[in-house]
C-alpha positions in Angstrom: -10.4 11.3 -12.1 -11.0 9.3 -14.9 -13.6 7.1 -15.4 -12.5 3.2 -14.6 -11.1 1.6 -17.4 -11.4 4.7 -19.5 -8.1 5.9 -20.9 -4.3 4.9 -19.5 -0.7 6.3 -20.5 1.9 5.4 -22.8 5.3 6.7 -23.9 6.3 7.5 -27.2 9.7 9.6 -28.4 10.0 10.5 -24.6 5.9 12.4 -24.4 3.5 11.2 -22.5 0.6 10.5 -24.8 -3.3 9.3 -23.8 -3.9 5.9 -25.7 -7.0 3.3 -25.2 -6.9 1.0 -22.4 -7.3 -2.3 -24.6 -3.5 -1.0 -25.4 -2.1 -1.2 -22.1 -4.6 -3.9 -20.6 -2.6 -5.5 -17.7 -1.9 -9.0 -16.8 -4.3 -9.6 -13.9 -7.2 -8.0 -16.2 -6.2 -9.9 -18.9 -6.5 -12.9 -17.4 -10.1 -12.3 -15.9 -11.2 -11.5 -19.1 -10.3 -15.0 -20.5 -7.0 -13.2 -22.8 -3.4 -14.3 -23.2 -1.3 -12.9 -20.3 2.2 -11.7 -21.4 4.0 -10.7 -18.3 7.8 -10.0 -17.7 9.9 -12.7 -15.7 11.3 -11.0 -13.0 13.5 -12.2 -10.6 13.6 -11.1 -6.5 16.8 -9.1 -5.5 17.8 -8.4 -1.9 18.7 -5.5 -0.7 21.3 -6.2 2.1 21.3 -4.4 5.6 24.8 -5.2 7.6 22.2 -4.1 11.0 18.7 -5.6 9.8 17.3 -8.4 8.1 17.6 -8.1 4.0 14.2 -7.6 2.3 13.2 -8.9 -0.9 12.1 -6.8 -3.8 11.4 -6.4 -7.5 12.5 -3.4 -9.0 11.8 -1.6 -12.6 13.9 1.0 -13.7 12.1 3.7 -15.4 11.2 7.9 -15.3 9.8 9.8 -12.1 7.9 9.9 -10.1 8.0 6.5 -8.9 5.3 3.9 -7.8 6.3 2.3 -4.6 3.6 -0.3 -3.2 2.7 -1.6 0.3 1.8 -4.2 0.9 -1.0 -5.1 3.8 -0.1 -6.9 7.5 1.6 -10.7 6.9 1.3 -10.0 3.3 3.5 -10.1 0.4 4.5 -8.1 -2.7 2.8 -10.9 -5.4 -0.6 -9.4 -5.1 -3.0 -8.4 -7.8 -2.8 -5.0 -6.7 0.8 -5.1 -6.4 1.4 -7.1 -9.9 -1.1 -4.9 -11.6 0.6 -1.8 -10.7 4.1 -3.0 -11.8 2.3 -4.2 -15.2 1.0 -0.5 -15.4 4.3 1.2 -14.6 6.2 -0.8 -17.4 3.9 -0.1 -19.9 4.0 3.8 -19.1 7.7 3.5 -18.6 7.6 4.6 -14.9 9.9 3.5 -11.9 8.4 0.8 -9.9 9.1 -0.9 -6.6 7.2 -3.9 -4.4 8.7 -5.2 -1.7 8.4 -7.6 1.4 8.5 -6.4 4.8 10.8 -8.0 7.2 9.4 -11.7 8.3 7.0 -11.8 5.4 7.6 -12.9 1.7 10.9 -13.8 0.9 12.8 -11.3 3.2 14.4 -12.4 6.3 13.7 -12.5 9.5 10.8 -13.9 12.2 7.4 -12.5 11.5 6.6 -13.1 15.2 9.6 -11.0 16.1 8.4 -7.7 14.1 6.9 -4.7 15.3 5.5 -1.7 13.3 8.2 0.2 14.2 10.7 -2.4 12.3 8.5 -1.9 9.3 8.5 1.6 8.8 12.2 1.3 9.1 11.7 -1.3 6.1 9.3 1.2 4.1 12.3 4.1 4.8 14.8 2.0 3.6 13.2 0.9 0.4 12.4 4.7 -0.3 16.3 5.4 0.5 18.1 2.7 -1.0 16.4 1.9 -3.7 14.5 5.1 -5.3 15.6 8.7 -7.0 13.3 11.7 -7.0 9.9 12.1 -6.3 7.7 8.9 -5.4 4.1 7.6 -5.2 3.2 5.5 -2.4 0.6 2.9 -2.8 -0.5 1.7 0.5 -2.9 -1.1 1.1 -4.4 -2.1 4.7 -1.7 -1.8 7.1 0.6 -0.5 4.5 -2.0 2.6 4.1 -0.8 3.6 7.9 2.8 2.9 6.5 2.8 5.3 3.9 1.6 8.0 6.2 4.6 7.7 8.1 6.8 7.2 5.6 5.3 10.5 3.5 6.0 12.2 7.5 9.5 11.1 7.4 10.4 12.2 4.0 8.1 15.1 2.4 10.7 15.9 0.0 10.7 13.0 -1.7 7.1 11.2 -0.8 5.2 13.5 -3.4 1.5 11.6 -3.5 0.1 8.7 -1.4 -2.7 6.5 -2.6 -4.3 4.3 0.5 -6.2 1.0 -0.7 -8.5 0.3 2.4 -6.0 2.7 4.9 -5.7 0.8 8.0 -4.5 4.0 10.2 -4.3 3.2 13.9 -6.8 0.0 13.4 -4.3 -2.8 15.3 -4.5 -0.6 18.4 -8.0 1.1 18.1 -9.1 -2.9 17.5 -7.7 -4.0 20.8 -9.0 -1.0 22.6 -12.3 -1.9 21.7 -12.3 -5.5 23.2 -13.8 -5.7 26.7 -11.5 -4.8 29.4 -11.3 -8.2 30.9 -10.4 -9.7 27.3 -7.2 -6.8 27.0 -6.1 -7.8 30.7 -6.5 -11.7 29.3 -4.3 -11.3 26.5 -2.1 -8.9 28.4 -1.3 -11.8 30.9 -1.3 -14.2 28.5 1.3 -12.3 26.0 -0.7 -13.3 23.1 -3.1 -12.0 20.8 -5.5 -14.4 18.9 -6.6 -11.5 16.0 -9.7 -12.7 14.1 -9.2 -13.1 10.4 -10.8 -14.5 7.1 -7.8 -14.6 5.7 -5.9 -17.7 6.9 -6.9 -21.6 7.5 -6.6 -21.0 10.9 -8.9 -18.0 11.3 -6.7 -15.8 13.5 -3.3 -14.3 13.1 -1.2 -14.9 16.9 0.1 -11.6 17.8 2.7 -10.8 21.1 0.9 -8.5 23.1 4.6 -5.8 23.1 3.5 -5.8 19.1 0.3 -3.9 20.4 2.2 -2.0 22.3 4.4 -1.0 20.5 2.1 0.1 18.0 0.7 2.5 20.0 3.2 4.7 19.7 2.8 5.0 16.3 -0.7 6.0 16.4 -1.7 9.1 14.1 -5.4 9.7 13.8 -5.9 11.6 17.7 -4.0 14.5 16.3 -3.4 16.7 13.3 -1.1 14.6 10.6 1.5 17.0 8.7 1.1 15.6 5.4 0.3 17.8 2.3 1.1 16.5 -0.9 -2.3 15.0 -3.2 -3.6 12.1 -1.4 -6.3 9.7 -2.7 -8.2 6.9 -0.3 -9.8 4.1 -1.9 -12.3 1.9 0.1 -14.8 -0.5 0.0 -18.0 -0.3 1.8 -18.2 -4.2 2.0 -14.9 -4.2 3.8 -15.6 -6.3 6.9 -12.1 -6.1 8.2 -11.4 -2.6 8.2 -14.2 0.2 8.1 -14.0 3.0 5.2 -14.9 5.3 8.0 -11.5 5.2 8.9 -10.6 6.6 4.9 -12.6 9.1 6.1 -10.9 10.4 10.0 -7.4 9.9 7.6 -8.6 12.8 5.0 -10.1 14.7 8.2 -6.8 14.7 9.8 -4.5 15.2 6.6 -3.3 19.0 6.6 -3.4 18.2 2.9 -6.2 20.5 1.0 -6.1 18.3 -2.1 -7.4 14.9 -0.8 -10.4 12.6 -2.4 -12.0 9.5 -0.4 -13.6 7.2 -3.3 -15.5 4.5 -1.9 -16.9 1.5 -3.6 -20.4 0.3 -2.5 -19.7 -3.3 -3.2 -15.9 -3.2 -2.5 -14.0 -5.7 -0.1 -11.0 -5.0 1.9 -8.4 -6.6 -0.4 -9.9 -4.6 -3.7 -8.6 -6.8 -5.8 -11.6 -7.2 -8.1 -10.8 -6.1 -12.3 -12.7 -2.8 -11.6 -11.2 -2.4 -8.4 -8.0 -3.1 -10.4 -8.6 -0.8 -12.9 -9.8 2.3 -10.3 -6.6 1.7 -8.5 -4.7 2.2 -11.4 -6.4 4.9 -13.1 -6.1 6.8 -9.7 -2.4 6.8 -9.6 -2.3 7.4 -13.4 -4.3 10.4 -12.6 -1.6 11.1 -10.0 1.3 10.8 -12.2 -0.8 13.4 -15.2 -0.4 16.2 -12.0 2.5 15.5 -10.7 3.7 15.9 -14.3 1.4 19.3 -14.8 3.4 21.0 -11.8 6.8 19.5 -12.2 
C-alpha cells in the first residue's frame, strides 16, 4: 500500500498516470491545512422506488470501477469520509456514488420504521439502479456489515470492499452481551436505549423487532463467501466498535487477498486528515489492481 499521503492518481489523454499529492489534495484536507477549498456544487437527486421510499444520492459520472460509499447507522452521505472520497474520484475521473439510507439524510421514510434488512435492500438498489461494471464498496461502521452483504448478493459486480471500522454483527452481538434481565427489560418494554457519544441525547432509541430482525442478518458465526481484495481499516481508540471485530471479518472472509490496517490512535469515525488520506490511498491502491487484472 502506499505510504499516507504519498502519491495519488490522475488522468491524462485517457492513462492513468502517478502525480504528487499536493496535485490532487482534496477538500476536507485542504481545509485542515488552512488552504482554499474549491469543491464542485452538487445537487441531491432521487432515485424513485414505485414500492419503497426514494433515497437521496449524489452521483459522478466517470470510468470503472466505481467507488460506492456507506455510510454508518443514522448517518448521512455529507461526511468527511464520504466528501473526501467523491473529491478523490473526480480528480482521478472515476464513478462515484454516496447515498442516504432510507429514514436518514434526505431520503424518505421513518428512521424508526427501518430495519437492516430494508437497508440492504437500499445498498442493492443503489448498486442496481444507479452503477455499470465493476464497483468498490466503501463501508464505514454499520455500512462495513452492509457491504458484506451487498458484495454476497452480487459478486459479479462488487469487485473490492474497503470496511472503515466494520461493524459486522455488532447491533446484535451488543445486545447479547447486556445482562439477561436488561434484554428481557427491553424486550418487554419494546425499546432499546443504545448508548452513544454521538448525539445530544446520549442514546439512539431502537424497537426491539429492529434487533431482531437483525439477527438474521448476522454473518461472523460462519464462513462468509466473499473473495474479491478486501481491505479493513480500524482504529484502536475506537470506543464504539472494537477493531477485533476487523479482525473475526478477515478470519471469516474466504477471500485470500485481505489486509486489516489498524491505526493506534484512530477513532471510530476516522475522519482525522491522515485517516483521510489512508482511506483514500487504500482504495487508490485498490483501483491500481483492479486495473492490473482487468
Amino acid at each position: 500500500m502506499a505510504a499516507a499521503g504519498a502519491v495519488t492518481g490522475l488522468v491524462r489523454g485517457g492513462c492513468r498516470h502517478r502525480a504528487s499529492a499536493t496535485a490532487v489534495l482534496l477538500s476536507p484536507l485542504r481545509a485542515a491545512l488552512g488552504l482554499p477549498v474549491c469543491r464542485l456544487k452538487s445537487s441531491v437527486s432521487f432515485l424513485t422506488r414505485p414500492d419503497q421510499p426514494n433515497l437521496a444520492y449524489h452521483k459522478l459520472k466517470g470510468r470503472n470501477p466505481g467507488v460506492i460509499f456507506l455510510p454508518g447507522f443514522n448517518s448521512n452521505m455529507n461526511g468527511q469520509k464520504a466528501t473526501a472520497l467523491e473529491d478523490f474520484c473526480n480528480s482521478l475521473g472515476h464513478a462515484f456514488v454516496r447515498f442516504d439510507y432510507t429514514g436518514c439524510g434526505s431520503s424518505d421514510g421513518k428512521f424508526e420504521e427501518c430495519t437492516f434488512g430494508k437497508w440492504r435492500k437500499d445498498v442493492l438498489c443503489i448498486l442496481d439502479e444507479l452503477t455499470d461494471g465493476p464497483q468498490i464498496l466503501v463501508g464505514s461502521s454499520m455500512g462495513g456489515w452492509l457491504m458484506l452483504h451487498a458484495a454476497i448478493a452480487r459478486p459479479d459486480k462488487v469487485a473490492a470492499l474497503v470496511g472503515v471500522a466494520a461493524a459486522a454483527d455488532y447491533l446484535v452481538t451488543t445486545f447479547k452481551q447486556l445482562p439477561i434481565e436488561v434484554q428481557n427489560e427491553i424486550e418487554e418494554k419494546g425499546e432499546w436505549r443504545f448508548p452513544t457519544k454521538h448525539n445530544e441525547e446520549g442514546y439512539y432509541s431502537l424497537r426491539y423487532n429492529i434487533i431482531q430482525e437483525a439477527e438474521n442478518h448476522c454473518l461472523l458465526n460462519s464462513p462468509i463467501p466473499i473473495t474479491c481484495p478486501i481491505r479493513l481499516i480500524h482504529g484502536m481508540k475506537d470506543s464504539d466498535v472494537p477493531w477485533q471485530i476487523s479482525m473475526q471479518v478477515a478470519d471469516r472472509v474466504l477471500s485470500k487477498d485481505v489486509d486489516v490496517i489498524l491505526r493506534k490512535t484512530g477513532q471510530h469515525r476516522m475522519s482525522e486528515k491522515e485517516d483521510l488520506k489512508l482511506l483514500v490511498n487504500t482504495v487508490d491502491d485498490l483501483i491500481d489492481k483492479l486495473a492490473t487484472f482487468s
